[in-house]
C-alpha angles and dihedrals in degrees: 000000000000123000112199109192131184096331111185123189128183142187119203098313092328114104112228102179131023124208101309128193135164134126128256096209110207112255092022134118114229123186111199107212145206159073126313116281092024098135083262103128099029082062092055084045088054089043091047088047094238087129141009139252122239090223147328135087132282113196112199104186097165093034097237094144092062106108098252096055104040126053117187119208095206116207102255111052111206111190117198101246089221097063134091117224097239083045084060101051089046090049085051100042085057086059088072135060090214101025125179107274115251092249099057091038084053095048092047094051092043092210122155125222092274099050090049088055100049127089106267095229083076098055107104114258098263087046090051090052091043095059091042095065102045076061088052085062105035093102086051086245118203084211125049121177114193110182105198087341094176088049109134089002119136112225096265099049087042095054086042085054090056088052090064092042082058103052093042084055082060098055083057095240118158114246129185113184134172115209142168095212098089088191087063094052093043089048102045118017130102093207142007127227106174105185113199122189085351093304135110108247105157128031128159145096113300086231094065104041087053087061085067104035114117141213138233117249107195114190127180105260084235086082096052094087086046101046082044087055091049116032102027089171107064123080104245116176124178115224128231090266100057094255129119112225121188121186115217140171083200111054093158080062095042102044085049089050092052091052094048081057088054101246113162106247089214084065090054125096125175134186142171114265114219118254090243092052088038086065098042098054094048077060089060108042134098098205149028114315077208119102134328099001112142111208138171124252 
């Protein structure tokens, strides 16, 4: 396990992160969460000891922080423009005392001849993440940090890159990612940590906070004058779009209050809000999340 207390990071006089603490339990997924400029990526610099923290403790019971047990994928990948891609592996595999062997590195990165013999600045950019990351793995690391890993992938390089994160789940190795594609945090972390400002906001199984996570009823406006005559009590606003949009946890309630009120199912269309919007939108309302209240978006 790491325990992570009361980190505090500044820049200049601006503070960048604010007294952070959670726990990296060994074997789990974490997706670190926000919005740019959040603190995310200066706290896997501090984990990856690329910099250092103005205060506060790391415990690192299982040493998984020390340098051979641990690789980092930063979010920008710079290739040297004089190496070949299969030089750089190589370079890489003599790094390790038990390396990945060049077959297994090849068939993870899923690269031909061609693409092994060219320089790897012309790779395309998912190609160029892609390979960025096998190298992340190319000393069998415990610990694997991936800051915005999916960045500049395609779809099918980015869901190519999940199957290994699978498998390295299985294997039972610890991984902490940031990432911007929220379906990619809801479908394969552990656990979910969302900083915001520097600052934890969020922090709990992704399991449970699924449990909570609501969904998005959108109406014609046409039925607004009809849902104020017969449900007065309720708080219906209308959006800029003409629409009306009511945020639920229950949407089985919801969906059997609006029929009673004689809504047309056909006008009714439901989705999944993110966690992070999730969140964000329990900051703005004035009400339950919990059945039939309407709110505005």
């Amino acid at each position: 396990m790491i325990q992570i207390s009361n980190i505090n990071k500044s820049f200049k006089k601006k503070r960048v992160l604010k007294n952070i603490s959670f726990d990296i339990e060994k074997g789990t997924c974490i997706a670190l969460i926000g919005k740019n400029g959040a603190g995310k990526s200066t706290l896997v610099d501090i984990l990856s000891n690329k910099i250092i923290a103005d205060d506060g403790v790391i415990l690192d019971k299982d040493k998984l922080l020390q340098s051979e047990n641990r690789s980092i994928m930063f979010q920008k990948t710079m290739f040297s423009d004089q190496l070949k891609v299969i030089e750089i592996i190589k370079l890489y595999q003599s790094f390790y005392e038990n390396p990945l062997t060049l077959d297994v590195i090849i068939e993870l990165t899923k690269f031909n001849s061609n693409q092994l013999n060219q320089f790897a600045n012309k790779l395309s950019g998912g190609q160029q993440r892609l390979l960025d990351f096998v190298i992340s793995l190319i000393g069998q690391p415990q610990l694997i940090l991936l800051d915005e890993p999916t960045s500049n992938m395609d779809i099918e390089i980015r869901e190519y890159f999940w199957s290994i994160i699978a498998k390295l789940k299985e294997e039972n190795r610890t991984i902490l990612y940031t990432s911007h594609y929220i379906e990619e945090v809801e479908r394969m972390s552990d656990k979910i940590i969302l900083i915001e400002n520097g600052e934890i906001k969020l922090n709990d199984d992704t399991s449970h906070i699924k449990v909570n996570q609501q969904s998005e009823i959108t109406l014609s406006g046409e039925y607004l004058s009809k849902l104020k005559q017969e449900a007065n009590e309720l708080k219906i606003l209308k959006n800029h779009n003409g629409t009306i949009k009511i945020l639920t946890s229950n949407v089985n309630d919801t969906i059997l209050y609006l029929l009673q009120h004689h809504i047309n199912l056909n006008d009714i269309e439901i989705h999944k809000v993110s966690i992070i919007d999730t969140y964000f939108n329990n900051k703005k309302q004035r009400g339950s999340i919990y059945g039939p209240k309407l709110l505005e978006i």
